[in-house]
N, C-alpha and C positions, 0 to 999 in steps of 0.2 A: 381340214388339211387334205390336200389332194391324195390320190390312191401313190404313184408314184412316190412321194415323200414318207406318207408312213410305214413304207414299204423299207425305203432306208433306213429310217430312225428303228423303227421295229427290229431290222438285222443290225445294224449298229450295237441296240443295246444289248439282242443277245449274244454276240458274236463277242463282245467284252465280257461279257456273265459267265460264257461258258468255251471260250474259241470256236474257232470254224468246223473243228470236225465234230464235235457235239453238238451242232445246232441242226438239225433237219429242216426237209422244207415245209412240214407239218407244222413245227416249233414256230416256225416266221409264218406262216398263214393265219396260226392263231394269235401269235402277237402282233400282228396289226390288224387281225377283225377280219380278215377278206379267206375269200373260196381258193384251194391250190389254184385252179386255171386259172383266179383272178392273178395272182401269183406267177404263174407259166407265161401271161400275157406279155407280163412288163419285164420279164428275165427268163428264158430259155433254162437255164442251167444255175446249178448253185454256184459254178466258179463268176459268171459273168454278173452275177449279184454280188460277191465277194469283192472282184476289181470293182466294181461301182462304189463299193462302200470306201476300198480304201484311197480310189481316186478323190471320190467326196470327203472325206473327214477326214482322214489321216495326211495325205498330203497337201490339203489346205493347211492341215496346222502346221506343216511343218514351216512351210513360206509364210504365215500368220510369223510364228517364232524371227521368222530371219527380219523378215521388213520390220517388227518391233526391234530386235536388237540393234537393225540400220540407224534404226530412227533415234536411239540414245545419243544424247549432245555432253559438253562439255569436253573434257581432259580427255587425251587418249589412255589414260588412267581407267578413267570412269568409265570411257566405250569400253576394253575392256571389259570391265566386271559388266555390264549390259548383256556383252556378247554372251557369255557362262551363264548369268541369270535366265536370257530368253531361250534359251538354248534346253533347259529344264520347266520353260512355262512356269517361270515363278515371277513374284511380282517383287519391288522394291524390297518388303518385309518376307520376301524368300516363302511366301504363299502359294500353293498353286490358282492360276488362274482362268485355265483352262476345265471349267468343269459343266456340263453341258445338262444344266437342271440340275445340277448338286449331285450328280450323277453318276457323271463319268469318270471311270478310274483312269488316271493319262497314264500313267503306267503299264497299265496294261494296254491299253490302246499303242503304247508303243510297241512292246510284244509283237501284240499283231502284226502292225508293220514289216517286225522282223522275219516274223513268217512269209507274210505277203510278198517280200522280196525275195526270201528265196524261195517260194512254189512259182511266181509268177512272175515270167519275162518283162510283160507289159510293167507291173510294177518297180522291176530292177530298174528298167527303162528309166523310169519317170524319176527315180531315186537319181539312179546317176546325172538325170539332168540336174534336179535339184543339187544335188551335191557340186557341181561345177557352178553353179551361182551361190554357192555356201561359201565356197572356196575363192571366187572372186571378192565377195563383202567383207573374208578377214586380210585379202590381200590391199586391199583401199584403205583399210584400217591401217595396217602397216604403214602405207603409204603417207596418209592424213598425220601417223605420229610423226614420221621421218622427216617431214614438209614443215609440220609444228614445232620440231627440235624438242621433240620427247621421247622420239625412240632416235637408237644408236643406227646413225646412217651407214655403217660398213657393216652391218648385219647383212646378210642377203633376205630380201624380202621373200621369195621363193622357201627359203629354208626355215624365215618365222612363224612364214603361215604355217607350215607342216609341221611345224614344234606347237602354236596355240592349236590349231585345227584338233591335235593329239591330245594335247591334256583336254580342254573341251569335251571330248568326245569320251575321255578316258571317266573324266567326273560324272558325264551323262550315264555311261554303264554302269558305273558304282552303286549309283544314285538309283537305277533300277531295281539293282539284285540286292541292295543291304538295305532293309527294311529300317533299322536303329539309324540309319545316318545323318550327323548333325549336317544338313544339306548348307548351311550357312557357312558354317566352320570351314569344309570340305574347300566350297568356290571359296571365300578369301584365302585360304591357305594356297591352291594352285595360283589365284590369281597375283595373288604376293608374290609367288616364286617366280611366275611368269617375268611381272615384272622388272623385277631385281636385275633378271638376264637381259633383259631387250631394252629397258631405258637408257636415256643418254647418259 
């Protein structure tokens, strides 16, 4: 494995282990094997090792999530429940599927994130963009039911996304901070509700 890459994966795992601020740069020298100046060479500062990480892992996953949830076919039903599934990195059987050597806790790796955006501009940055292509794949969705004669065409499309965008988002947070939750229960219960409101 090149110096570069173990360099990431080595802060990656412990920056999930322990967060950012208890990780030194002693801690990432010995977990990836190499000398600090090896260390100093490929990242100046602990912060611009930190945006690296979470440019690399965390906001791959997140667009990893959307483009999976793009890609569910069938009923605007079933997109849907896709959108809420990949939106939590779970699979068909509400599995997590994001886990990197049986590893990775996504959970926390979300965390991080949360952090990351609010210490660091560059990160807010990169979120907002993502968020603006989040935001257009539930509005296409809308639009694909509307077109289908599965959702209620005098809905404003505008006003659905920002009602699914909310619960979505509302079940993602839950689903973080309640350890017990039946995560299955949870999505078809919103996504039932959803439903109910916006079908033809």
């Amino acid at each position: 494995m090149k110096t570069y890459d173990k360099i990431m994966e080595s802060s990656y795992r412990l920056f999930l282990e322990k967060g950012f601020h208890e990780v030194s740069w002693a801690d990432i020298s010995e977990e990836a094997e190499i000398s600090p100046g090896t260390l100093y060479y490929y990242f100046k500062t602990k912060d611009e090792l930190i945006l690296a990480v979470l440019d690399t892992y965390v906001l791959e996953y997140y667009y990893d999530f959307l483009n999976n949830a793009k890609k569910v076919k069938g009923s605007a039903y079933n997109r849907l429940k896709g959108f809420y599934r990949e939106s939590l990195g779970l699979d068909k059987d509400y599995a997590p599927k994001y886990l990197s050597n049986q590893q990775t806790d996504y959970k926390k790796m979300l965390l991080l994130s949360f952090e990351g955006i609010q210490k660091y501009s560059q990160i807010s940055d990169n979120y907002n963009e993502y968020n603006k292509v989040y935001t257009q794949a539930i509005e296409d969705f809308v639009e694909f039911g509307k077109e289908n004669g599965e959702i209620n065409p005098e809905l404003s499309t505008e006003e659905l996304t920002l009602f699914i965008k909310s619960s979505i988002n509302g079940v993602f947070f839950l689903w973080i901070v309640q350890d017990d939750l039946d995560v299955r229960h949870i999505v078809e219960v919103n996504v039932d509700s959803v439903w109910d409101y916006i079908k033809k």
